[in-house]
C-alpha positions as CSV (number, residue, x, y, z in Angstrom):
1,X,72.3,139.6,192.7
2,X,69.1,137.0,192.1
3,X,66.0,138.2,193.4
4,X,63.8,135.9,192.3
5,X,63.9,133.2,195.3
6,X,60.5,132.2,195.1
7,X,60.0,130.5,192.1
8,X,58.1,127.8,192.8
9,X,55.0,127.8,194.7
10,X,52.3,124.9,195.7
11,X,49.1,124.6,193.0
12,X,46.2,126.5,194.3
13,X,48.4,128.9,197.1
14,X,47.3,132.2,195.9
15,X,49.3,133.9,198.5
16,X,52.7,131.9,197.1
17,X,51.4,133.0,193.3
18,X,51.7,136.8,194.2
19,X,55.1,136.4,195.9
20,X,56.0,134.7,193.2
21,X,54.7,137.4,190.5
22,X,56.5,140.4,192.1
23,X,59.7,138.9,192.5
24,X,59.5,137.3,189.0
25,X,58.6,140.6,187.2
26,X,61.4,142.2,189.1
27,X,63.6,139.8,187.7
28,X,62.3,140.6,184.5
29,X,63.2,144.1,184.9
30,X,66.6,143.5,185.7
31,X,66.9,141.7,182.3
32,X,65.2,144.5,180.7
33,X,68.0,147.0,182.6
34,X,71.3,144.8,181.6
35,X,70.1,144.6,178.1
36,X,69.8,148.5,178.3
37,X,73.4,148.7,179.7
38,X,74.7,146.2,176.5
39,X,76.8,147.9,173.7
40,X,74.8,147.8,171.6
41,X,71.5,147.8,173.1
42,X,69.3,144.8,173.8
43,X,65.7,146.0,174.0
44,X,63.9,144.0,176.0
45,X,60.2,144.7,176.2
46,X,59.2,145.6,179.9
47,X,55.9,144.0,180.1
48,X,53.4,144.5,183.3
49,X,54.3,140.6,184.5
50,X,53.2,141.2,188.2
51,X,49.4,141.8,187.0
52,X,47.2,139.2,187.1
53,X,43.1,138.5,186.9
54,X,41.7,135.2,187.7
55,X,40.5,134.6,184.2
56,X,41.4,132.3,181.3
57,X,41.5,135.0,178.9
58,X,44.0,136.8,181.5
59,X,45.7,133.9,182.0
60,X,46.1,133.6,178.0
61,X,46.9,136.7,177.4
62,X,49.5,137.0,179.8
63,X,51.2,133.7,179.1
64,X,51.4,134.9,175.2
65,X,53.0,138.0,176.4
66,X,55.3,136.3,178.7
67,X,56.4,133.7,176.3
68,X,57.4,136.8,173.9
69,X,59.8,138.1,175.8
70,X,61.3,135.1,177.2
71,X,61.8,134.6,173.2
72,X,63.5,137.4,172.6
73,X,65.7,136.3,175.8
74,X,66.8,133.1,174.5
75,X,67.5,134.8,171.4
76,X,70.2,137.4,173.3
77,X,71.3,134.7,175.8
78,X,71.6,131.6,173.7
79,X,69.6,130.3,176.8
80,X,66.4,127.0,175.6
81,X,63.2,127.0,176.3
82,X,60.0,125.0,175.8
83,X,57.1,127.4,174.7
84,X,55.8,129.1,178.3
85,X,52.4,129.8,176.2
86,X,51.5,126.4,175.7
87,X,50.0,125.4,179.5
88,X,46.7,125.5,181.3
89,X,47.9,126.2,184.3
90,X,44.5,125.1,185.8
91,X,45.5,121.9,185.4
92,X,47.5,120.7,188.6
93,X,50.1,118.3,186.3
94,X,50.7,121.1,183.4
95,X,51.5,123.6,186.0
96,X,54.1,121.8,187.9
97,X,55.8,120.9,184.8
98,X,55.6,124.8,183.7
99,X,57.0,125.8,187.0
100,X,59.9,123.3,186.8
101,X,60.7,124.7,183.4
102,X,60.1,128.0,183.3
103,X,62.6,127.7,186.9
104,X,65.2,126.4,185.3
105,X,64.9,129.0,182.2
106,X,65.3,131.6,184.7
107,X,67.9,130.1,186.5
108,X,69.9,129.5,182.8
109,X,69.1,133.4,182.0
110,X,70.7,134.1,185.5
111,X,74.0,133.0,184.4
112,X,74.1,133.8,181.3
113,X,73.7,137.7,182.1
114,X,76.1,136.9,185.0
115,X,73.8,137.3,187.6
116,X,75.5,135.2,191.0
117,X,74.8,135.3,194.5
């Protein structure tokens, strides 16, 4: 079942950025636990994606860490991606375009682990 249903969010709505934190790193986890159930084992790395500090070394650090696992994703799924590390998301434009990507990348991981509504 998705639970990642609020994956988009308005530039500068800090309130909409921590809805969409927790229900993306709980998505994460749920990619994390059906690679676990695989024969043979996908390990997924289970990564702290709901933290977050208002810095650009924060911001850095986390996009790197995101954009490794989503690697390792494609590589199981088979799923495309652009590169999730290369935004500053301080910019209004780069960060719509992110969102819109990184969206659809979830929504392509979604079906390719079988996840429906």
């Amino acid at each position: 079942m998705p639970i990642f249903f609020h994956d988009q969010f308005l530039f500068g709505d800090e309130a909409g950025f921590a809805q969409y934190r927790q229900e993306h790193w709980y998505e994460h986890i749920q990619f994390v636990q059906l690679g676990q159930a695989h024969t043979p084992i996908q390990l997924i790395p289970d990564y702290d994606l709901g933290s977050w500090e208002d810095s650009r070394s924060f911001a850095t650090d986390w996009l790197t860490t995101h954009e490794s696992v989503h690697e390792i994703l494609r590589g199981y799924t088979g799923v495309g991606g652009i590169n999730l590390a290369d935004v500053n998301l301080a910019n209004e434009t780069e960060f719509y375009l992110w969102i819109d990507a990184h969206r659809a990348e979830h929504r392509a991981l979604r079906t390719a682990f079988g996840i429906t509504t």
